[in-house]
C-alpha positions in Angstrom: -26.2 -2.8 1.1 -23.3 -5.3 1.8 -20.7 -5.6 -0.1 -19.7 -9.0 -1.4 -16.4 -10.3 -3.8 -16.1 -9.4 -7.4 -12.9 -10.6 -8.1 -10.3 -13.0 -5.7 -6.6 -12.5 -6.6 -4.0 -15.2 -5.7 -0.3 -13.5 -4.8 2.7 -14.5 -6.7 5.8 -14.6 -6.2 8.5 -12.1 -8.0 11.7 -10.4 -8.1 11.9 -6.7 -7.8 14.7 -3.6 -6.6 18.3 -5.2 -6.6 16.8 -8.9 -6.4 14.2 -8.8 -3.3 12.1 -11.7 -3.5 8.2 -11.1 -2.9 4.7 -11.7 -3.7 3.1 -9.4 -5.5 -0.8 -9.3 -4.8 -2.2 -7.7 -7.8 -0.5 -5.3 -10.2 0.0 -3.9 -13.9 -2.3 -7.2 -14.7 -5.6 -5.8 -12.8 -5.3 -2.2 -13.9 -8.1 -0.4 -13.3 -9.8 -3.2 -11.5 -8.4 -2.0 -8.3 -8.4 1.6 -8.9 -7.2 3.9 -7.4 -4.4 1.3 -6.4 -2.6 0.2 -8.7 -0.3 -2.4 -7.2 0.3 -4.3 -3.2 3.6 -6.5 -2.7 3.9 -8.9 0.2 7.8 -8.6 0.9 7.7 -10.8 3.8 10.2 -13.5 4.3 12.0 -14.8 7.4 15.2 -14.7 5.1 17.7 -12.8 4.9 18.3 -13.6 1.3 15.5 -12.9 -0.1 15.0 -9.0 1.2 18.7 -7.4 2.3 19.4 -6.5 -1.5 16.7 -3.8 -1.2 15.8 -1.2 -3.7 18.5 0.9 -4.3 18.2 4.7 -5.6 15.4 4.8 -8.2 12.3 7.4 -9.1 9.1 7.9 -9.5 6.6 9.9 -10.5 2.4 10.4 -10.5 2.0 8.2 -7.8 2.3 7.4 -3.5 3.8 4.6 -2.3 2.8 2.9 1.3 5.2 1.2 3.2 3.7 -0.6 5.9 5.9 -2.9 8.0 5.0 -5.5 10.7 8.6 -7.3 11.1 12.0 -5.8 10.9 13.8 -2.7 9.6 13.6 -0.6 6.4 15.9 2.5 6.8 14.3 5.3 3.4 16.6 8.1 2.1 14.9 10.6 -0.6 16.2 13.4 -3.1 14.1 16.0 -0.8 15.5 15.2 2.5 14.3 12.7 4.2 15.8 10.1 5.7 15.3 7.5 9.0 14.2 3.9 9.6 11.0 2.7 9.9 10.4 -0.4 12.2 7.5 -2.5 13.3 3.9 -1.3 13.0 5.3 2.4 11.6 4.0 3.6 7.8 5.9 5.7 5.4 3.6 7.8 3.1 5.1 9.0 0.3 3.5 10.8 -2.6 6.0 11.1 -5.2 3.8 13.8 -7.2 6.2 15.6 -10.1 9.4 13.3 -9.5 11.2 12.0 -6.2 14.5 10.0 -5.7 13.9 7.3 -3.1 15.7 4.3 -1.9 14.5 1.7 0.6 16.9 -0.7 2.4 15.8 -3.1 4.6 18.3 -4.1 7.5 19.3 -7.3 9.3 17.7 -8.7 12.1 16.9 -11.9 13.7 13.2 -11.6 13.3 13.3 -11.1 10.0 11.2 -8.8 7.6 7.2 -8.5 7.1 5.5 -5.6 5.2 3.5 -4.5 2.4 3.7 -2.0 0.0 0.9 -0.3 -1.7 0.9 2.2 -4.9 -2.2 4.8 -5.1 -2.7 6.5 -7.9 -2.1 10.1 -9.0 -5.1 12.0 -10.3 -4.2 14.4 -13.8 -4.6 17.4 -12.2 -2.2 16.0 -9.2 1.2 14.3 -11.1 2.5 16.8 -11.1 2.4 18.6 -7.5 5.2 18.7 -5.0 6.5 15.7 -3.6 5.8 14.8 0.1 6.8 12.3 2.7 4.9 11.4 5.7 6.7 9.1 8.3 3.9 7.9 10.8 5.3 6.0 13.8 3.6 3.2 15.3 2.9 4.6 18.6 0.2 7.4 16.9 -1.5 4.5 15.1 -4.6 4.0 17.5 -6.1 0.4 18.0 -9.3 -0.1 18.9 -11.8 -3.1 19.3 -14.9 -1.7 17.7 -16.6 -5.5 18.5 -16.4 -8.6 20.7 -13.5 -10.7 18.9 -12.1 -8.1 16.7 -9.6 -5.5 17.3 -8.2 -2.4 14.4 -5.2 -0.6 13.7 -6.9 2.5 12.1 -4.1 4.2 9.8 -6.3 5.7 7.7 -10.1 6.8 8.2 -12.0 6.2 11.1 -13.4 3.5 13.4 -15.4 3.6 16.3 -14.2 6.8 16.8 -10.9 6.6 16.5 -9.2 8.6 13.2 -6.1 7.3 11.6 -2.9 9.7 11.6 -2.7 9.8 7.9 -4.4 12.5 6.3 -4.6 15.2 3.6 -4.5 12.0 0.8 -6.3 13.0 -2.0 -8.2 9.2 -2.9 -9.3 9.5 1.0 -8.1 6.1 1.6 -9.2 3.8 5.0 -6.3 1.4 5.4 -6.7 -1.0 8.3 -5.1 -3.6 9.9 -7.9 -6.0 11.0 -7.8 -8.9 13.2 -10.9 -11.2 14.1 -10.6 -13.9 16.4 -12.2 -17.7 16.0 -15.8 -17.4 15.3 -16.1 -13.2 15.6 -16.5 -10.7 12.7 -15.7 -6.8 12.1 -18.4 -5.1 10.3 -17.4 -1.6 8.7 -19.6 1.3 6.6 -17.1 2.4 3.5 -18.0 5.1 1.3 -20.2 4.1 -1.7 -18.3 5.3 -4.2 -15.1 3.7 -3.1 -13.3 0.1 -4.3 -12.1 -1.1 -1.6 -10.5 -4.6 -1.2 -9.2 -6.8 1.6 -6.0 -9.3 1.8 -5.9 -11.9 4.6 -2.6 -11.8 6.0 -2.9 -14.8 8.4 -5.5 -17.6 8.7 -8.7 -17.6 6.7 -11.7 -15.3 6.4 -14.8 -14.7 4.7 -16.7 -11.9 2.9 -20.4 -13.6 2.4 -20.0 -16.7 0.7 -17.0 -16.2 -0.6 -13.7 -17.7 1.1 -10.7 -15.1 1.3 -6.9 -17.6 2.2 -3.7 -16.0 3.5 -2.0 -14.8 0.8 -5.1 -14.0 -1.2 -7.0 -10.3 -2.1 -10.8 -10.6 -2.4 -11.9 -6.7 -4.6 -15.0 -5.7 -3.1 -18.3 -4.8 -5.4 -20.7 -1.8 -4.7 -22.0 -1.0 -1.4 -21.7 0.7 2.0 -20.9 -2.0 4.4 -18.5 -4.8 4.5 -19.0 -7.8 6.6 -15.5 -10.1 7.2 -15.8 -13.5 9.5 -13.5 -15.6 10.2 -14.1 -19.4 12.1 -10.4 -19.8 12.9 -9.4 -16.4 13.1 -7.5 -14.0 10.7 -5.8 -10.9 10.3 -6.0 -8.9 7.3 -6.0 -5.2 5.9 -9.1 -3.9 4.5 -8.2 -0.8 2.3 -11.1 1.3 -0.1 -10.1 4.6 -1.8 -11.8 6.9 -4.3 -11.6 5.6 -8.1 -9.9 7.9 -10.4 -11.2 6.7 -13.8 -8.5 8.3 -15.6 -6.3 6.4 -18.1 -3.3 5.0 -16.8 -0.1 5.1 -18.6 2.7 2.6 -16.9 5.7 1.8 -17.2 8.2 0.7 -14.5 8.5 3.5 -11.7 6.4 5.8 -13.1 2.7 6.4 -13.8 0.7 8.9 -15.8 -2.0 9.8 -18.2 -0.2 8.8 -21.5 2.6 7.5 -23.4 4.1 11.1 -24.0 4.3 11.6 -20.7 6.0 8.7 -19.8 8.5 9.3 -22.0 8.9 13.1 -20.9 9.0 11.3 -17.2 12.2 9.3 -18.3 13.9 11.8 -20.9 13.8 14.3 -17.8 15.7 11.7 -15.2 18.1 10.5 -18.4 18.6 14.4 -19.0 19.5 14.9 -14.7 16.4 17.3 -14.7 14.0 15.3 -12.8 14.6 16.4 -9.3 16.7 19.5 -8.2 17.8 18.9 -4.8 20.8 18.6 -2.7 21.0 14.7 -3.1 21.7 15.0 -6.9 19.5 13.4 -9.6 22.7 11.2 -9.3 20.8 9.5 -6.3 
């Protein structure tokens, strides 16, 4: 059975971290729509202005975070660790679990910056387990051309054979970076009991009847197989994961089950108990 488009999203533009310009895709506003995402920026921009203020030291908790760039330089520091820069076609993975310290600057350079970030729910029983970082360079991405006219970057799950080096997430995402040429399609079997959605990054594409611009995120109704064409050509990331049906309790950097925990979340990091690591909940 084919999937077709439930629900077509328009990004918009916002301000977020220290005053980084974006578009945000779909958010806090189409919770639990997209479950188990819960939220995809757009922080691409070929200006300086709108990206070098970054997003300075801040937590989070009961959720993972995706950084996926295309253009540029972000350089990460975290409360258990970790630090480097992550440049063109590389993805940081980070599951914040029970509390993480994180920054993410991105740098100067004459190209420019293009990325995405993605948020992916926590499941109860998993808010709460020990925070973990995975750095994936672009080189251990594999790309394949599963069809005539279209070619994959498979980060997560698999295509034609070829696995994504993320692993061990716990909504067993596929994440892929798609593109179709003029007249050519990419047809892909997702799990049945996934949401999945796709976000045309350049150009135009289709998903049945339904037209799917750059800048736009088509949400995907029930069935094993997608079908995206495109008659100019596109590129765009197609991304399913398993629904949590939990309640979800928001508010700013942190997501959980409920209210109480939210405000347990935020007395903790008030309190300088959130984290204990050698950065300092001061980070």
């Amino acid at each position: 059975m084919e999937r077709s488009v439930i629900l077509l999203v328009t990004s918009r533009s916002t301000t977020e971290g220290a005053g980084v310009r974006l578009h945000r895709v779909f958010g806090f506003h189409e919770v639990p729509r997209f479950d188990p995402f819960l939220m995809l920026d757009d922080f691409s921009s070929p200006n300086p202005a709108d990206y070098l203020a970054g997003f300075p030291r801040h937590p989070h908790r009961g959720i993972e975070t995706v950084t996926y760039v295309l253009k540029g330089m972000v350089e990460h520091r975290d409360s258990i660790g970790n630090h480097g820069v992550i440049g063109p076609g590389d993805v940081q993975w980070m599951t914040a679990g029970r509390g993480i310290i994180h920054q993410e600057m991105p740098r100067h350079t004459r190209d420019g910056l293009a990325g995405f970030q993605l948020w992916v729910n926590l499941p109860r029983q998993s808010k709460m387990i020990a925070p973990r970082y995975q750095d994936v360079k672009a080189a251990s991405i594999p790309d394949v051309a599963p069809a005539m006219g279209a070619a994959v970057r498979v980060i997560a799950g698999e295509v034609a054979g070829a696995k994504g080096p993320v692993k061990d997430i716990i909504a067993a995402p596929c994440f892929l970076d798609v593109r179709i040429e003029p007249g050519a399609e990419f047809v892909h079997t997702l799990a049945r009991d996934h949401n999945a959605f796709v976000y045309v990054l350049e150009g135009e594409a289709s998903v049945g009847d339904t037209a799917i611009r750059r800048g736009q995120s088509a949400l995907l109704g029930a069935g094993d197989l997608v079908r995206v064409k495109s008659a100019a050509g596109a590129r765009l990331l197609l991304v399913s994961g398993k629904p949590l049906n939990e309640p979800v309790a928001w508010r700013g950097p942190m997501v959980m089950n409920s209210e109480e925990e939210l405000d347990a979340a935020f007395d903790e990091y008030e309190m300088g108990t959130f984290v204990k690591s050698s950065w300092g909940q001061e980070a």
